[in-house]
C-alpha positions in Angstrom: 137.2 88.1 56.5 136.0 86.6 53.1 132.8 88.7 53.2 134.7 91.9 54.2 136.9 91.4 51.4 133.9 91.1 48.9 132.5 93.8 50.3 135.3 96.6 50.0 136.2 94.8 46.5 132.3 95.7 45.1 132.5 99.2 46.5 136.1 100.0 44.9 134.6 98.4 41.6 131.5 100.5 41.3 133.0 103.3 41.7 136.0 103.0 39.5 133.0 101.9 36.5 130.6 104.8 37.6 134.1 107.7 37.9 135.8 105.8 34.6 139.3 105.7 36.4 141.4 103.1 38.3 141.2 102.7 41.5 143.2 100.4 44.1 143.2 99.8 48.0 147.2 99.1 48.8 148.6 98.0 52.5 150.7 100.8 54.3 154.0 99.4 52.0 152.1 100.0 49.3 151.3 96.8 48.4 148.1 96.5 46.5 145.2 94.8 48.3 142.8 95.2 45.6 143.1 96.6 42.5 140.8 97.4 39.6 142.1 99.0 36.2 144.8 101.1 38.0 148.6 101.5 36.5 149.5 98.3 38.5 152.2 96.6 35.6 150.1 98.3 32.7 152.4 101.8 32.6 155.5 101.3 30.4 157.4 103.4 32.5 156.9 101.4 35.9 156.8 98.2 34.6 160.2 99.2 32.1 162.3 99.7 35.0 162.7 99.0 38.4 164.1 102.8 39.0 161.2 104.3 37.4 159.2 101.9 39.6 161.0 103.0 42.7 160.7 107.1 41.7 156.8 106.8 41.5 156.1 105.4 44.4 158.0 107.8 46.4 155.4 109.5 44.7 152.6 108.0 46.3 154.6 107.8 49.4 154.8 111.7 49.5 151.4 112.1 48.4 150.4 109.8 51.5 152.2 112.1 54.1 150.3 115.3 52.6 147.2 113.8 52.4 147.1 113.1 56.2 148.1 116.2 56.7 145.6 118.6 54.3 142.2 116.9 55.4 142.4 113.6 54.5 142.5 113.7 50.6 145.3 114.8 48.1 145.6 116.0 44.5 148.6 114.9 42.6 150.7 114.2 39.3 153.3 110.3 39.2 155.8 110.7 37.5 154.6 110.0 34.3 152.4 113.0 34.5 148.7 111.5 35.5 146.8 112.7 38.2 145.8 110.6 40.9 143.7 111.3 43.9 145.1 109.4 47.1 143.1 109.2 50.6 144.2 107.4 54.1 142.2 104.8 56.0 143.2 104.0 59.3 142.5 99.9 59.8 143.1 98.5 63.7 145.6 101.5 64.2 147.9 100.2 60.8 147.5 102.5 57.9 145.9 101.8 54.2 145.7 103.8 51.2 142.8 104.3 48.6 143.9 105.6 45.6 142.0 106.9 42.5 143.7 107.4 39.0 145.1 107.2 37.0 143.5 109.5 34.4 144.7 112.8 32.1 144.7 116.0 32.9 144.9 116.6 29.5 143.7 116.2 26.0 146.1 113.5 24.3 147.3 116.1 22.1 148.9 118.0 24.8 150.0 115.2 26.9 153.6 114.7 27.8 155.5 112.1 29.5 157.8 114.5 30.5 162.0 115.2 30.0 162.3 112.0 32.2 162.3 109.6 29.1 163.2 112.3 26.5 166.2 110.4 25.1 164.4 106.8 24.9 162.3 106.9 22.1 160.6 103.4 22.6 159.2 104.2 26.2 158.3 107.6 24.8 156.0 106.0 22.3 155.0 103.5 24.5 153.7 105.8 27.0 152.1 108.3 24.5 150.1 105.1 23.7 149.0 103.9 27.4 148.0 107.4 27.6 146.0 107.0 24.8 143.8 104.5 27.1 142.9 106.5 29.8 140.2 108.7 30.8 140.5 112.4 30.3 139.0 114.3 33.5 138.0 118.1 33.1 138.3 120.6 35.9 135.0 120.1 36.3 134.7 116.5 37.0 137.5 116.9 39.4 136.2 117.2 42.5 132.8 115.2 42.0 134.6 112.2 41.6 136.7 113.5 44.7 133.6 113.5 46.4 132.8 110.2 45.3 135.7 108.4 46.3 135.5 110.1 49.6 131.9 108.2 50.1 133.7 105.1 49.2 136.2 105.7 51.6 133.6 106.0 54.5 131.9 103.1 53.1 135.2 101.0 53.6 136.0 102.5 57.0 132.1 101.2 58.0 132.7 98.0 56.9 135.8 98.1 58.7 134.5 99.4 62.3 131.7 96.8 61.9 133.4 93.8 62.2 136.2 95.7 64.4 132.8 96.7 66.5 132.1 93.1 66.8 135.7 92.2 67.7 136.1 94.7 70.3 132.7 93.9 72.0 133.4 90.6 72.6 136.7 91.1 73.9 135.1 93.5 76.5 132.5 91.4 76.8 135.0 88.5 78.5 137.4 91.3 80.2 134.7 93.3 81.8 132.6 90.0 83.0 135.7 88.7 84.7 136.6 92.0 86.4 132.5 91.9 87.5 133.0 88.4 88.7 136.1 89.0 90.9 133.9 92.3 92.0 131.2 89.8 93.1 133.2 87.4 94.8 134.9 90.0 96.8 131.0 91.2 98.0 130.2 87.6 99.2 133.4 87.7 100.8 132.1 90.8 102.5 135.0 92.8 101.6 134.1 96.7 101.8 136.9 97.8 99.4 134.8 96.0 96.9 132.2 98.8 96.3 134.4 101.3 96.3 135.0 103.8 93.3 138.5 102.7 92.1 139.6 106.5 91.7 143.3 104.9 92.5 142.7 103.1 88.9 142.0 106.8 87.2 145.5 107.6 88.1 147.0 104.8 87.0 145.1 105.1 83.7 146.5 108.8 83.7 150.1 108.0 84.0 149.6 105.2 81.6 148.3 107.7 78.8 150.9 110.1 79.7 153.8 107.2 79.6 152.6 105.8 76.5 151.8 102.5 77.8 148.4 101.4 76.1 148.5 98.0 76.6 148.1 99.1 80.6 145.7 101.9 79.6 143.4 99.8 78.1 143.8 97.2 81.1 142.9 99.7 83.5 139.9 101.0 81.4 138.7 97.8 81.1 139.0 97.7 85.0 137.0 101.0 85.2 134.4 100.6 82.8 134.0 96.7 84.7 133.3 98.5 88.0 130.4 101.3 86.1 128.8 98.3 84.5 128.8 96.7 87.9 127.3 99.9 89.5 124.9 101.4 86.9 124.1 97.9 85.0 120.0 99.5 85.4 120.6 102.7 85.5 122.0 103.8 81.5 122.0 107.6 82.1 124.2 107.2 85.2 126.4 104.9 83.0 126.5 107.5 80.0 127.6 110.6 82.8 130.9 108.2 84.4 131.6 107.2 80.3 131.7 111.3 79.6 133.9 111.7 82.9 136.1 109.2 81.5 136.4 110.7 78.2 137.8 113.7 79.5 140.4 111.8 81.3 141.3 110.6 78.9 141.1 113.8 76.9 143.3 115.8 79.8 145.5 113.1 79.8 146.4 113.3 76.1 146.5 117.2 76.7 149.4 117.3 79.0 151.7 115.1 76.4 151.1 117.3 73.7 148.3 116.6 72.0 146.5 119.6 70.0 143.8 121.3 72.6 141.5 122.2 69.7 141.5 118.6 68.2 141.6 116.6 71.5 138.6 119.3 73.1 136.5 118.8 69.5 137.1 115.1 69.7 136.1 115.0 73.2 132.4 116.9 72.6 132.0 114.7 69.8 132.2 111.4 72.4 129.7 113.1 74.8 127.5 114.0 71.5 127.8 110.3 70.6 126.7 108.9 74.3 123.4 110.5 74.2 122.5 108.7 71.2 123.7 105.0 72.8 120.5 103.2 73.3 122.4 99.8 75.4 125.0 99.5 77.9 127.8 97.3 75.5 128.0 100.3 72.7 128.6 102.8 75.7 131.5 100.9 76.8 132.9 100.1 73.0 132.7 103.6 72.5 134.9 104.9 75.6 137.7 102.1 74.2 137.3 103.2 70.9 138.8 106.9 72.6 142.2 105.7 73.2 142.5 104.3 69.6 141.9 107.4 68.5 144.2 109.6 70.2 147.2 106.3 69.4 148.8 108.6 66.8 149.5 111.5 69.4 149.4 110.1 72.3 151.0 106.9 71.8 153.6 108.7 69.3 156.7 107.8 71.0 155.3 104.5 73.4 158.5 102.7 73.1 160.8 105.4 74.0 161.6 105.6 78.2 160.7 109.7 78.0 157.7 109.2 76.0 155.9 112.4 77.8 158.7 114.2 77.6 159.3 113.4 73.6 155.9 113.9 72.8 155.8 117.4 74.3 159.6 118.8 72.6 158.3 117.6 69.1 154.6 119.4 69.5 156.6 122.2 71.0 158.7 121.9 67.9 156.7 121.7 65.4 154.3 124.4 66.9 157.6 126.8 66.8 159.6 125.6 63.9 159.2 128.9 61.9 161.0 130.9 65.1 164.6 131.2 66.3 164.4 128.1 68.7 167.0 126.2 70.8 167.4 123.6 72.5 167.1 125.4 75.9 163.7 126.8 74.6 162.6 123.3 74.5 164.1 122.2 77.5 162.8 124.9 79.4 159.3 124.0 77.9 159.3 120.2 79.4 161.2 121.3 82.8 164.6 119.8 82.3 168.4 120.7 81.9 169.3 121.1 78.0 171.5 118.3 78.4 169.4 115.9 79.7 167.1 117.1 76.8 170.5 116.7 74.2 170.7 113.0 75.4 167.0 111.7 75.0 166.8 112.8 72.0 170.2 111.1 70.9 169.5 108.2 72.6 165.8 107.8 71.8 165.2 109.4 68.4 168.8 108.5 67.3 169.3 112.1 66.2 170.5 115.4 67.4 168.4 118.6 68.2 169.1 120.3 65.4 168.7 117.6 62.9 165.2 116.9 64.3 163.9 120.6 64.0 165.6 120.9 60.5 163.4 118.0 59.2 160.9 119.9 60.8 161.6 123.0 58.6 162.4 121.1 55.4 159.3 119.0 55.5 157.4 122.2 56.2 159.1 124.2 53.0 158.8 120.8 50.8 154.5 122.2 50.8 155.9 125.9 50.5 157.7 125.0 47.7 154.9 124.2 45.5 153.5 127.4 45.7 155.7 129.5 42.6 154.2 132.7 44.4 156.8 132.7 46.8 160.9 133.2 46.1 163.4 130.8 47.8 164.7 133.7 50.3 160.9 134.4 51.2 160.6 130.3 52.0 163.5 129.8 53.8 162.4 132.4 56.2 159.1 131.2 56.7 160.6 128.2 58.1 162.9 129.4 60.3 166.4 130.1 58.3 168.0 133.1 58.9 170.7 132.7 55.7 169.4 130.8 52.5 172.5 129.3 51.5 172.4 127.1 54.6 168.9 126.6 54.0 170.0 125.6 50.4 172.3 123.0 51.9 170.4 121.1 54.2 167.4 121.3 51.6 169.8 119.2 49.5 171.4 117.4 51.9 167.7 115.3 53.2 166.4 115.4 49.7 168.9 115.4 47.8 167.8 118.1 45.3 168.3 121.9 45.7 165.4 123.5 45.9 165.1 125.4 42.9 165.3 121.7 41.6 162.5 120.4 43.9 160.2 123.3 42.6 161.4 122.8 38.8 159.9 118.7 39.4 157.0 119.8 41.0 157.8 117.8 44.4 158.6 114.6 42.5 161.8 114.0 43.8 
């Protein structure tokens, strides 16, 4: 743990010395990890007062949820006015942030903390002289030192997967052996079941995906991939072909509860891609686990809900919809149950109505819409699905409490 840490800390150093801006590695609360030169207590107006402090890193927070959302990496301006840079990593299924700034936009000259501190002349000056300290980056330098920190951020996620690697093959190591030496006993016991495929295991792994259960997924993988190692233990093509069958398994599986086709069918060639390069029979079977850690966020969305399946499908269906006339039949009709069986899962499970769900839909979807000034209020609230922009208005200001002529005006910091 000591040398991971080391690690990550010298690659986060370099690159804030080589890009001249702060840069910082938080926990998924925000909660710094590591640090070096960023705001941290050093900005006036975060360290002044504990609202300021709570108004930027909603901030960040926001920033977080777009950045998984546009490709990994997003652009942005606290509070205060500096840009940062923010960019998930995804550590044993738990998010972390990486986050680059901050840094001017700006000559000093034309830098402004904004009408937010207007009337308090001491911050004022204090922050006109923290910004004073901090790197200008042009245009131009912009995306290079994007770049940059995205190379870091691969360079963190290897260190990561290494020692997760190592983690994960020894605990296969000790489930798979014991599954192989039950398999044995049960061939010296002369039992014929023994050397049978356990196709009645792929089912169960099925349902298991499709219920959100991963502990019993991965139990029944680990079943699966004990009985191919059994099998194929000198034969590694042979191994490679019942690891690709698994995959899309696993694949369908995550289909069928609502997981994007075009993602899970990309992510699925790029397993089978992966298993012609494997050289040894341990990575083969690290690599088909790894599968159902990658499909967690989608297919395990909703695990602890009874109606997982059903959940997972209404809010793809949902989200894949939003910008249409949609009710709560439409949905119901979509998962193949009564509307008021679909009414009480989703106010017993998501603690919510219909309507409130798919309007948080809407509103997160015209929160992005609103930063682009191109398009009128009336133009956005259709986009999104509302019919009459005064009700649009309202709930707008009722889950952010702004209007959204407001939200625009702030640029999203609200």
């Amino acid at each position: 743990m000591k040398k991971e840490f080391t690690e990550v800390q010298k690659l986060i150093s370099a690159f804030s010395e080589l890009a001249g801006v702060g840069c910082t590695l938080t926990k998924e609360d925000f909660s710094p990890i590591i640090d070096v030169n960023s705001c941290g207590s050093a900005c006036p107006m975060c360290s002044c007062r504990e609202e300021y402090k709570r108004k930027c890193r909603s901030v960040h927070e926001y920033a977080a949820i777009q950045a998984e959302r546009f490709g990994g990496k997003y652009l942005y301006f606290c509070l205060a006015g500096f840009m940062f840079c923010i960019m998930p990593i995804i550590r044993d299924d738990i998010y972390e942030y990486l986050l680059a700034g901050p840094c001017k936009a700006t000559e000093q000259e034309d830098y402004s903390p904004g009408n937010v501190i207007a009337d308090d002349t001491e911050l004022y000056d204090s922050m006109m002289n923290y910004a004073g300290t901090l790197s200008l980056v042009a245009p131009d330098r912009i995306n290079k030192i994007v770049d940059i920190m995205e190379l870091v951020r691969r360079g963190i996620g290897d260190i990561y997967n290494q020692k997760r690697m190592t983690e994960v093959k020894i605990q296969l190591s000790r489930e798979i052996g014991d599954f192989i030496q039950e398999q044995k006993s049960r061939l010296i016991s002369e039992s014929d079941s023994a050397c049978q495929y356990p196709y009645d295991r792929e089912k169960q792994l099925t349902y298991a995906i499709m219920s959100g259960n991963k502990e019993e997924a991965g139990r029944l993988l680990n079943e699966i991939l004990g009985y191919i190692f059994l099998k194929y233990e000198n034969n590694l093509d042979s191994l490679k072909v019942k690891a690709m069958e698994l995959t899309v398994l696993i694949s369908r599986a995550a289909m069928n509860i609502g997981s994007g086709y075009d993602e899970t069918y990309q992510m699925s060639l790029s397993e089978m891609k992966n298993f012609f390069e494997i050289q040894n029979f341990d990575e083969v079977c690290v690599e088909v686990t790894s599968i159902l850690h990658k499909f967690k966020k989608d297919t395990f969305m909703y695990g602890s809900a009874k109606h997982a399946d059903i959940l997972n499908k209404a809010i793809k269906y949902m989200k894949q919809n939003y910008m249409h006339k949609i009710s709560l039949e439409d949905v119901a009709n979509h998962v193949y149950i009564s509307p008021s069986y679909m009414s009480k899962i989703f106010k017993d499970e998501m603690k919510t109505s219909f309507s409130n769900c798919l309007n948080q839909i809407r509103i997160e979807k015209s929160c992005v819409l609103l930063l682009n000034e191109e398009l009128s209020l009336s133009e956005i609230a259709e986009l999104v699905g509302f019919v009459d922009q005064s009700y649009f208005n309202k709930i707008f200001k009722k889950q952010t409490n702004a209007t959204p002529k407001k939200y625009r005006e702030q640029n999203g910091l609200i």
